[in-house]
C-alpha positions in Angstrom: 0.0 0.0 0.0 1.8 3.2 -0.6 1.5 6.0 1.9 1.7 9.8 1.6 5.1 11.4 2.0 2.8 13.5 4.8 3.3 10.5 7.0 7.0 11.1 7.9 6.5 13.7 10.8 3.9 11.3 12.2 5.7 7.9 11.8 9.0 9.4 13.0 8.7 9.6 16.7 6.2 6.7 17.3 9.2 4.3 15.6 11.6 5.8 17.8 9.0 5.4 20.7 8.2 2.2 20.0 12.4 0.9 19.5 12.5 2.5 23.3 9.8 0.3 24.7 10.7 -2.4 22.8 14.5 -2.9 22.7 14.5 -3.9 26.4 12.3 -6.6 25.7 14.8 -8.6 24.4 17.8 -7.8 26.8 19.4 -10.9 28.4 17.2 -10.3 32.0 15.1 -12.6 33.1 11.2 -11.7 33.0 8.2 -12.6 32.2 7.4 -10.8 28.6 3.7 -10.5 29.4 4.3 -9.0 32.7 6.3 -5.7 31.7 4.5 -2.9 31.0 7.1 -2.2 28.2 5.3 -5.1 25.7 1.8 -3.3 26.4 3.1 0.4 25.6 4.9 -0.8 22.5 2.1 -2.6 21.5 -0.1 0.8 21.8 2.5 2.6 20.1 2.9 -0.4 17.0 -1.1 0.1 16.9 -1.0 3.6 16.1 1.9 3.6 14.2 0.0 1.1 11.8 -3.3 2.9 11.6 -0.9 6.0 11.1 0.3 4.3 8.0 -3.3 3.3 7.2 -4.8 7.4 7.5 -2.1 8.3 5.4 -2.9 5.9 2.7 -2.6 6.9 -1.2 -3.8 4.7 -3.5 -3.8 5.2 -7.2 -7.0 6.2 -8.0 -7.9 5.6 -11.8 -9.8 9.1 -12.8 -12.1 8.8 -15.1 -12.3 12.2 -16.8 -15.5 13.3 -17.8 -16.6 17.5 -19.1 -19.9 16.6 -18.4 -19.3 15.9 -14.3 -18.0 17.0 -10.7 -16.3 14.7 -9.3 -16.8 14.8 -5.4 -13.4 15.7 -3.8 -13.2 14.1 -0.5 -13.8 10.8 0.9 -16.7 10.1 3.1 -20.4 10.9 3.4 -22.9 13.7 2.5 -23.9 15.7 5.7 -25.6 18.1 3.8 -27.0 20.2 0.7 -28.0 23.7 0.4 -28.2 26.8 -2.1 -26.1 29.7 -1.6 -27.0 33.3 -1.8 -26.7 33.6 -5.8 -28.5 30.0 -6.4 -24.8 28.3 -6.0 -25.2 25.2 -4.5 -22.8 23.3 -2.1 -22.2 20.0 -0.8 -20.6 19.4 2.3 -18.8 16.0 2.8 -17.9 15.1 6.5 -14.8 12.6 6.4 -14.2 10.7 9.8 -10.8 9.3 11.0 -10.8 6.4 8.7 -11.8 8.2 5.5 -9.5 8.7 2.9 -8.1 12.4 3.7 -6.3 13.6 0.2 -8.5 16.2 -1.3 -8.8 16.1 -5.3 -9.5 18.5 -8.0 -13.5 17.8 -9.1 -12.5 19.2 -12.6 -10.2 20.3 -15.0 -9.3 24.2 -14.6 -7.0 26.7 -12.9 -6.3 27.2 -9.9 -7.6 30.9 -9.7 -8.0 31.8 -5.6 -6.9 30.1 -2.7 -8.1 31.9 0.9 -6.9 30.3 4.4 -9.3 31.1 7.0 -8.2 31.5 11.0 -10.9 30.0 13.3 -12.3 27.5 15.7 -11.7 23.5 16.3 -15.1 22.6 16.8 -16.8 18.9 15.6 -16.8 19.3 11.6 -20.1 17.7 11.6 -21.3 20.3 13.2 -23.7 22.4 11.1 -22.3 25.6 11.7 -18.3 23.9 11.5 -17.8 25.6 7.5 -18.5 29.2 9.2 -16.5 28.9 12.7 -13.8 26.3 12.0 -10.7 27.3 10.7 -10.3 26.8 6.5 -8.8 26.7 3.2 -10.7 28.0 0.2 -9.7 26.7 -3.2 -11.5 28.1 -6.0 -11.1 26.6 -9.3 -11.5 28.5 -13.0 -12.8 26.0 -15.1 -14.2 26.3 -18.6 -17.7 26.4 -17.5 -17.9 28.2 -14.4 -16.1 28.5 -11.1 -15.6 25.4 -8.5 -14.8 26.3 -4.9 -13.5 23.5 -2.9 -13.1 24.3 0.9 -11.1 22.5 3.6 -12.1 22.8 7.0 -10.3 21.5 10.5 -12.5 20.0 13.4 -12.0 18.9 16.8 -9.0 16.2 15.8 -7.8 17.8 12.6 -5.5 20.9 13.5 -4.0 20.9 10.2 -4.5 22.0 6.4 -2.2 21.0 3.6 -2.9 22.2 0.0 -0.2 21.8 -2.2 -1.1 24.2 -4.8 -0.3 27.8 -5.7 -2.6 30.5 -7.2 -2.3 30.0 -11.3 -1.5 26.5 -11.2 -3.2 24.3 -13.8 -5.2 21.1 -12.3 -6.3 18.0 -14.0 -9.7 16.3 -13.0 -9.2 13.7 -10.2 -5.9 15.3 -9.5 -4.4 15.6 -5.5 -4.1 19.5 -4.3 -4.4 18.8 -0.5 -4.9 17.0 2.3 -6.6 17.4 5.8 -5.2 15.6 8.9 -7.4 13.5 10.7 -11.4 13.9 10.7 -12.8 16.9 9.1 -15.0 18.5 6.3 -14.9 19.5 3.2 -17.2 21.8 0.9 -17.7 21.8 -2.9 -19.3 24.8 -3.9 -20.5 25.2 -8.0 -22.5 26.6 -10.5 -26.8 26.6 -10.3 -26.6 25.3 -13.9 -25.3 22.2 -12.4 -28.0 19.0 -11.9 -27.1 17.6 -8.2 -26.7 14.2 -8.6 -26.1 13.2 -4.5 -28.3 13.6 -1.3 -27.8 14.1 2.2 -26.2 10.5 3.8 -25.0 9.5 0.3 -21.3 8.1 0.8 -19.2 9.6 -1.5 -15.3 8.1 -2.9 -12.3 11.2 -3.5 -12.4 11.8 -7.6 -14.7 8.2 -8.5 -18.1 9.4 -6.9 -20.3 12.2 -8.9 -21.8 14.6 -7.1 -23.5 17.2 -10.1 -23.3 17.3 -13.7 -23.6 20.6 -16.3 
């Protein structure tokens, strides 16, 4: 399974913690192995160092390319749908802990705007998370209209990567970011668009459609 490079800074320290719980495990003193706290601590720490590896997971996901949809840009499931001032419509995708966190581009464009937001930590399924929580605004110029993608922390997440620069061209399907740990994420397009997804609908990063022109 290959892993995002994002992982380092994570996996670092708990291998280090884990080879100084477990190194004296093996020393030449006589003990009983399931009596020393040492083999339950490094256990914990092997635990999360695999489901480390497993969060940070980055598959090859086989786009296929298509003018005539959105693809949905995070992992996980539909918490909500509403209009926007403007008739714009938005879908707002809450991903847990074990969701796939590497955001995608939902079409083919430009990267045009990209605004980071200072605010809370509060649950991202809360409704009122998009408005409070702190965020990353990535709006997309595509040939038919604008895209705006948002990342948003929550109570676990305390941090944003996008990986793109203002004027930066973007392929459909293609990774611009990544949230650690559980959050939300916002896709905001056109009202010529036909929503093609519903509130509780689970959605897969750049293979689910969420609206066509």
């Amino acid at each position: 399974m290959r892993v995002s490079k994002e992982v380092i800074p994570v996996i670092l320290p708990l291998g280090a913690f884990f080879a100084i719980l477990a190194v004296p495990l093996f020393l030449p003193v006589k003990k009983c192995l399931l009596s020393s706290w040492n083999f339950y601590a490094a256990a914990l720490v092997f635990i999360a160092a695999v489901w480390s590896l497993w969060f940070f997971r980055d598959p090859d996901i086989k786009v296929k390319a298509s003018d005539a949809h959105i693809l949905s840009p995070a992992s996980g499931r539909v918490m909500a749908v509403e209009e926007m001032p403007g008739g714009r419509k938005v879908v707002r995708i809450f991903m847990n802990i074990f969701s796939y966190h590497i955001q995608r581009a939902p079409y083919g464009g430009k990267v045009k705007k990209i605004t980071y937001t200072h605010g809370s930590f509060i649950n991202a399924a809360k409704s009122d998370a998009h408005i409070k929580n702190e965020r990353n605004e990535v709006v997309f110029d595509t040939p038919r209209g604008a895209i705006a993608v948002t990342q948003i922390v929550g109570s676990i997440a305390r941090r944003i990567l996008c990986w793109k620069k203002e004027g930066d061209a973007v392929e459909q399907g293609e990774k611009f970011g990544m949230i650690k740990f559980g959050s939300q994420v916002d896709c905001e397009f056109p009202s010529s668009c036909e929503l093609l997804v519903q509130e509780g609908d689970k959605l897969d990063c750049a293979r689910s459609v969420i609206a066509k022109w």
